[in-house]
SERO-4910 file (N, C-alpha, C, O; in steps of 0.05 Angstrom, whole numbers):
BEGIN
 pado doro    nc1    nc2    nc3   cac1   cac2   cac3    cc1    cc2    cc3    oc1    oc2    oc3
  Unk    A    491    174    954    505    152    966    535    157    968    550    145    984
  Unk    A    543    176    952    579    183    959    578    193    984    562    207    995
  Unk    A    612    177    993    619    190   1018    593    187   1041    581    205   1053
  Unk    A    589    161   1043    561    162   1061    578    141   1086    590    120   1084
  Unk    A    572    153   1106    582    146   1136    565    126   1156    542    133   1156
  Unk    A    568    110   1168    546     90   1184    556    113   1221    569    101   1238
  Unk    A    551    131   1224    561    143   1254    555    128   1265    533    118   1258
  Unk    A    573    115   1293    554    106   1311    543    137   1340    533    133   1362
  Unk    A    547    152   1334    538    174   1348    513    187   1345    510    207   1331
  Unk    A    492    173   1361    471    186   1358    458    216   1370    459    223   1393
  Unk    A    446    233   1344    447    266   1348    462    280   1352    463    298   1370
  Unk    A    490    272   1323    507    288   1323    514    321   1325    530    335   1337
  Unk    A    485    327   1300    479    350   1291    466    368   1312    463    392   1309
  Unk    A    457    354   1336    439    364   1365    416    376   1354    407    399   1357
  Unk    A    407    354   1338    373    377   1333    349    361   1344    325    360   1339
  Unk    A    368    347   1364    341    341   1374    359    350   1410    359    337   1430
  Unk    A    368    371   1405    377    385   1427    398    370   1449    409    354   1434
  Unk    A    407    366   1468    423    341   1485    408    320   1482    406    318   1506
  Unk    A    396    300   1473    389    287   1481    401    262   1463    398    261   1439
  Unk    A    413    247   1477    433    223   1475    466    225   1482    484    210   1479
  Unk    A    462    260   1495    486    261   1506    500    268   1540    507    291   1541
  Unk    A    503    260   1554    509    262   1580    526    288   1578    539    290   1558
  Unk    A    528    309   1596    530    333   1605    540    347   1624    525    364   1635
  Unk    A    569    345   1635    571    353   1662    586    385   1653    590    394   1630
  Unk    A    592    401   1686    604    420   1682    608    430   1710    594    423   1728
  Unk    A    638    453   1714    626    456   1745    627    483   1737    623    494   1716
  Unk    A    637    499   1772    644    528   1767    615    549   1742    592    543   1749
  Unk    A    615    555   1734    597    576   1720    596    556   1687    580    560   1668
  Unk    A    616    536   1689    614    524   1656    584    521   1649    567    514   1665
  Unk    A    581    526   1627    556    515   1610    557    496   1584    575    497   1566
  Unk    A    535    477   1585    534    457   1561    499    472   1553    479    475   1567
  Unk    A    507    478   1521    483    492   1524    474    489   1488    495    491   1475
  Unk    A    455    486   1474    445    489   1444    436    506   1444    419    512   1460
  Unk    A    448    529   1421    436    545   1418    415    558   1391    415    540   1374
  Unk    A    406    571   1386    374    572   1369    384    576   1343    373    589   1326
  Unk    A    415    559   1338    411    552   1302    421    516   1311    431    506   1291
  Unk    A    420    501   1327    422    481   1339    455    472   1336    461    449   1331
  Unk    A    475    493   1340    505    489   1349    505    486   1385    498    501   1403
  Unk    A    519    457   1385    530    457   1409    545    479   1420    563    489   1407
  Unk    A    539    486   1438    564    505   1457    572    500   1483    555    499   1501
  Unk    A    604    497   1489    612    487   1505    624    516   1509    634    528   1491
  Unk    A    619    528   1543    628    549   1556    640    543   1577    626    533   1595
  Unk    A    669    546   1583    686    551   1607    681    577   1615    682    595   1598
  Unk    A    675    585   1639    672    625   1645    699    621   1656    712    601   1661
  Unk    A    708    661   1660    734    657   1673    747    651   1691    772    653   1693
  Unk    A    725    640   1710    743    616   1737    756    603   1723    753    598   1699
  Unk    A    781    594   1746    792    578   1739    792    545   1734    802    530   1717
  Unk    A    774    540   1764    760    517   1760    741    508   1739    735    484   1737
  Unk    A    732    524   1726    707    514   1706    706    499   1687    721    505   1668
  Unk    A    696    482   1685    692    471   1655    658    463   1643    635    471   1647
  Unk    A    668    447   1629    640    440   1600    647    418   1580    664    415   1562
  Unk    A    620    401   1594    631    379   1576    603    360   1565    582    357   1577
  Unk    A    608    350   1539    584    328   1537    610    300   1533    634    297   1534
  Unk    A    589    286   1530    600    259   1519    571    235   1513    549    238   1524
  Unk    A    578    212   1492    564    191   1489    575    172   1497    600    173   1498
  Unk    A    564    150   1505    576    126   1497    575    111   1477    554     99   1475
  Unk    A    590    107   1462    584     89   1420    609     57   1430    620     47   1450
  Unk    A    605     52   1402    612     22   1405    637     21   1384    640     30   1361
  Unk    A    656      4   1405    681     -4   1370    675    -26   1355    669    -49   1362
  Unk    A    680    -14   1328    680    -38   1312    698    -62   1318    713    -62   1337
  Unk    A    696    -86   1300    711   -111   1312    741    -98   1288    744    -78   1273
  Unk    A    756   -121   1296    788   -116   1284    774   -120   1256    751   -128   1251
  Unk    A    796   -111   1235    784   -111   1208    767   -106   1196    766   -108   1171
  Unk    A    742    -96   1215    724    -81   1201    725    -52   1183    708    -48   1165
  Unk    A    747    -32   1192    742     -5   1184    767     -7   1159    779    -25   1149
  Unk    A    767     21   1156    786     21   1125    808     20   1129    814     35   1148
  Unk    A    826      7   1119    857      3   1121    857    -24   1144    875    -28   1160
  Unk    A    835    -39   1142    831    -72   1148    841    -67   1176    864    -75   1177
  Unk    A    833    -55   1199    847    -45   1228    806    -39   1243    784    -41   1232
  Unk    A    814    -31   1271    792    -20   1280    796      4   1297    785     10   1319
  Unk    A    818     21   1281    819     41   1291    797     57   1282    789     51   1259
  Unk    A    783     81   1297    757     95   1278    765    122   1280    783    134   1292
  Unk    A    743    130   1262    753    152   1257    726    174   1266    702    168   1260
  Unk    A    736    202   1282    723    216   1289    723    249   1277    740    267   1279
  Unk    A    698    249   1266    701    283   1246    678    291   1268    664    280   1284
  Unk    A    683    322   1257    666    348   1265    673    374   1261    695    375   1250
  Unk    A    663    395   1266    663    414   1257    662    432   1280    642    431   1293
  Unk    A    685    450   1287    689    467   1307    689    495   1294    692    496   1270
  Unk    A    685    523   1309    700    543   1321    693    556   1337    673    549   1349
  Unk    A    705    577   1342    710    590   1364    679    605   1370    669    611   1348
  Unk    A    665    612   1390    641    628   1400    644    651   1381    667    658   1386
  Unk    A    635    667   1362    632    688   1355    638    712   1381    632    709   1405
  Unk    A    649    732   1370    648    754   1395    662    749   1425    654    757   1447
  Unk    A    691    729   1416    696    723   1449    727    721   1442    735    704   1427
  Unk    A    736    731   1449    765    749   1448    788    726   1457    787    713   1479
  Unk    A    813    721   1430    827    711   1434    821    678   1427    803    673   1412
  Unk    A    835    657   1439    832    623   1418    811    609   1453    808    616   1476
  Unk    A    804    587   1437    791    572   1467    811    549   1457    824    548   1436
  Unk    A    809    531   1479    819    504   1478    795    483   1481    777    485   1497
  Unk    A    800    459   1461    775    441   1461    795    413   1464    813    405   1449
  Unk    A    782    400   1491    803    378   1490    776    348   1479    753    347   1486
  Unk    A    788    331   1465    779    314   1455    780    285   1472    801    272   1474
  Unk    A    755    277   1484    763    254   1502    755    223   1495    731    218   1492
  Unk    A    774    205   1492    765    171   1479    772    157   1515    792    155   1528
  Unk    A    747    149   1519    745    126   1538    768    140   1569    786    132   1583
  Unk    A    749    166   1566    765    180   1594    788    189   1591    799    199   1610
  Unk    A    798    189   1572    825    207   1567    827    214   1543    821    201   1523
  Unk    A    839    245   1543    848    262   1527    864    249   1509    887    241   1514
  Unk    A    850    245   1479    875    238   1458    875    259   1444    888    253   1424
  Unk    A    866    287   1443    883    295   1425    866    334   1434    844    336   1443
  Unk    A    882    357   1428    878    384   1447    880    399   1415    897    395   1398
  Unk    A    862    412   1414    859    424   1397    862    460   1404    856    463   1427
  Unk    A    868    486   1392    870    506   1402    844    521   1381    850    518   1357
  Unk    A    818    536   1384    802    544   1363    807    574   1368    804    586   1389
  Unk    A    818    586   1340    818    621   1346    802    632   1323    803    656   1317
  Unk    A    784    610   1304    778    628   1280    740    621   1296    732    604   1311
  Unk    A    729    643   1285    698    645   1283    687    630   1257    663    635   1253
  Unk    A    698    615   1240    683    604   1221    690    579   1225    710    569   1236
  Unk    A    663    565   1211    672    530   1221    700    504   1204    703    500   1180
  Unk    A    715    495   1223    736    478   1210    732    460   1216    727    455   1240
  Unk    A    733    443   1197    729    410   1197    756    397   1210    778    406   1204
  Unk    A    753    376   1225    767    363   1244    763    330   1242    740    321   1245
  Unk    A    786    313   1236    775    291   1229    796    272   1243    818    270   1231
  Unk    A    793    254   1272    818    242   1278    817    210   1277    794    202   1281
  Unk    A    835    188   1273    836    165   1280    843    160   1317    862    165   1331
  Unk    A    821    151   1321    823    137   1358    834    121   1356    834    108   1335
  Unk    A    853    110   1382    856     78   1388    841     62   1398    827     65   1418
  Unk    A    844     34   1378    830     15   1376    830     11   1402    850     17   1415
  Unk    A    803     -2   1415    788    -11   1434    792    -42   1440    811    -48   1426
  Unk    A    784    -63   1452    779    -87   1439    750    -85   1421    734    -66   1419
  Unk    A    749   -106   1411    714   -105   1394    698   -105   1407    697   -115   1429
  Unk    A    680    -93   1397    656    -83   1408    647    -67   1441    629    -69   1458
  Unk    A    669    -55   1436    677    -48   1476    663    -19   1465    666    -10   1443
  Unk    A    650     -8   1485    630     15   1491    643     30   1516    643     27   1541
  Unk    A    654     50   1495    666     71   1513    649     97   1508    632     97   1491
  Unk    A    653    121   1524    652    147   1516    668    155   1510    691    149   1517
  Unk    A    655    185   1487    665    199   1468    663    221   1478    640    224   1487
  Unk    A    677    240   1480    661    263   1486    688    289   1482    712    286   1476
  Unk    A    671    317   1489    681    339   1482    692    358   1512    676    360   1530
  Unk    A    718    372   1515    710    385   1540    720    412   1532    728    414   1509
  Unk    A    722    436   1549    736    464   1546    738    471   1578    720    464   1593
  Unk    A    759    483   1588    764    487   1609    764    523   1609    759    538   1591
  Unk    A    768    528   1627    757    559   1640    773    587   1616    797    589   1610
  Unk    A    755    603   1610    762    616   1589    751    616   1559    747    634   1544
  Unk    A    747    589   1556    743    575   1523    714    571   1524    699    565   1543
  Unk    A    707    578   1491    673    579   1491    677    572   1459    683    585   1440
  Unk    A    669    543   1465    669    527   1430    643    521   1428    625    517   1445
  Unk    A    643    521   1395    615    514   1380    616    485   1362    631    487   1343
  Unk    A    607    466   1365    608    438   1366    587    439   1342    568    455   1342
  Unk    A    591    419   1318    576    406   1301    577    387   1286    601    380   1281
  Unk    A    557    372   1274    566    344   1249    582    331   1265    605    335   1257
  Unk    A    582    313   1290    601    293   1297    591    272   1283    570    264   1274
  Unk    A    612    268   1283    616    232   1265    626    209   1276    650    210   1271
  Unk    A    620    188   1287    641    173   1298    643    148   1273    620    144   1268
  Unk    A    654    136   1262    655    116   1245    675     97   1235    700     97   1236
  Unk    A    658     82   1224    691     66   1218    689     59   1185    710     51   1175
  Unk    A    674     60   1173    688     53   1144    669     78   1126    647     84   1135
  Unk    A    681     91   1102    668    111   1091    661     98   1062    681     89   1051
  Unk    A    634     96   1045    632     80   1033    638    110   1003    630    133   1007
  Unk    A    650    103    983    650    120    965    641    100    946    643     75    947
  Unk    A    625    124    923    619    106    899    636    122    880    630    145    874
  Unk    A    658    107    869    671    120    842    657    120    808    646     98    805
  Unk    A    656    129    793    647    119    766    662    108    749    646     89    750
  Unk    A    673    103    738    706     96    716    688    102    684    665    107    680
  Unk    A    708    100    667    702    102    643    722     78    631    740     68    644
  Unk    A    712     72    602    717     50    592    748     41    601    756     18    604
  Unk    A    757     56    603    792     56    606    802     62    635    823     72    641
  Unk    A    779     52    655    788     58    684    795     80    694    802     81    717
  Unk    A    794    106    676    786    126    684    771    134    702    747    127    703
  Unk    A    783    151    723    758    157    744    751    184    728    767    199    718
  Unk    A    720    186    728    703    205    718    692    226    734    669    223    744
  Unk    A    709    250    740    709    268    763    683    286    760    675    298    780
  Unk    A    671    288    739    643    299    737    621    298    729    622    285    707
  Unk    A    608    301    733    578    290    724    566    293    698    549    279    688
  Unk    A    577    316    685    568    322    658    573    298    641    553    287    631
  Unk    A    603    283    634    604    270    618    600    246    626    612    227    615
  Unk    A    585    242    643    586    215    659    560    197    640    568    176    628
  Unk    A    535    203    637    511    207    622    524    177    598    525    152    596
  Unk    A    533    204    582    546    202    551    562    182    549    561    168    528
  Unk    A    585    175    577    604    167    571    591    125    575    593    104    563
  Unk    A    576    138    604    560    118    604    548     90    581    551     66    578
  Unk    A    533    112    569    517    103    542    534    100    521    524     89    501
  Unk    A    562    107    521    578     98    491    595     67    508    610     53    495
  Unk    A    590     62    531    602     36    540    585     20    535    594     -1    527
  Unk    A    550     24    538    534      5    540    525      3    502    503     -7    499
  Unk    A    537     10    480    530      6    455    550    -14    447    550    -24    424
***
C-alpha cells in the first residue's frame, strides 16, 4: 500500500500493447511496442517526421490532489533507443500543447515526474508523448495522478520508523 497511485491513464506499462492509446505519425515516424513491452517512439531522419501516442484522462476537481490544488502530476520512465547515436528530443503534450521538452542522451531508464496545469474539473483532455525527426525514445510506467497515498509508521515518540526490522518490536512494546 506505500506510495500507491490511483493513474487515471489506462495501459501505462503497454502490456496490453497500444491499446487505449491513439497513435499518429507522418514521414517514415513509427509508434511501435516492442518484445519487452517498452513504448517506442521513432522520428527517421526526414525532416518532416514524427511519432506520437496520446490518451485522453480526466482532471481532478479543485482541491482534490496534494497541496489542496488540481494541478496533477505526471511520472514515467524514459531513455534514449539503445544503439542510436547522439540525444533524441521527447516533447511532452497536456491538452494539445507542449508543456514541457525534454532532451534523452542516456540508454538507461530515468524517471520523469511533472506537475500539469490545472484544467477546469473534470475536463478530459489528452495526454500524450511526441519526438520529431532524428529521435527514437523508449516510453514506460506512465502515471497520470493526482494524490499519492503513503503509509508512514511512527513510534511511540512520533518517530518516523524508516525500516522494517524494528518496526515488529517497536510495535509490540507500544501495544503492552
Amino acid at each position: 500500500y506505500r506510495n500507491y497511485r490511483q493513474s487515471e491513464v489506462f495501459n501505462g506499462s503497454f502490456l496490453r500493447g497500444l491499446q487505449g492509446w491513439e497513435t499518429s505519425s507522418s514521414g517514415d515516424g513509427k509508434v511501435t511496442v516492442d518484445d519487452d513491452g517498452y513504448l517506442l517512439l521513432h522520428g527517421s531522419s526526414k525532416n518532416a517526421s514524427f511519432a506520437m501516442v496520446k490518451q485522453v484522462v480526466s482532471q481532478k476537481p479543485s482541491g482534490a490532489c496534494d497541496g489542496s490544488n488540481n494541478n496533477m502530476q505526471l511520472c514515467f520512465l524514459s531513455q534514449a533507443k539503445p544503439n542510436t547515436n547522439g540525444s533524441s528530443k521527447l516533447s511532452i503534450l497536456w491538452n494539445h500543447t507542449v508543456v514541457h521538452a525534454l532532451t534523452i542522451s542516456s540508454d538507461s531508464w530515468n524517471p520523469k515526474c511533472l506537475r500539469l496545469p490545472a484544467l477546469r474539473d473534470h475536463a478530459r483532455a489528452p495526454l500524450g508523448f511526441k519526438v520529431m525527426a532524428g529521435s527514437a525514445v523508449m516510453i514506460d510506467s506512465v502515471e497520470f495522478f493526482c494524490h499519492e497515498h503513503n503509509m508512514h509508521i511512527r513510534d511511540g515518540n512520533n518517530a518516523l520508523i524508516k525500516e522494517c526490522g524494528p518496526t515488529i518490536p517497536t510495535l509490540n512494546k507500544m501495544l503492552q
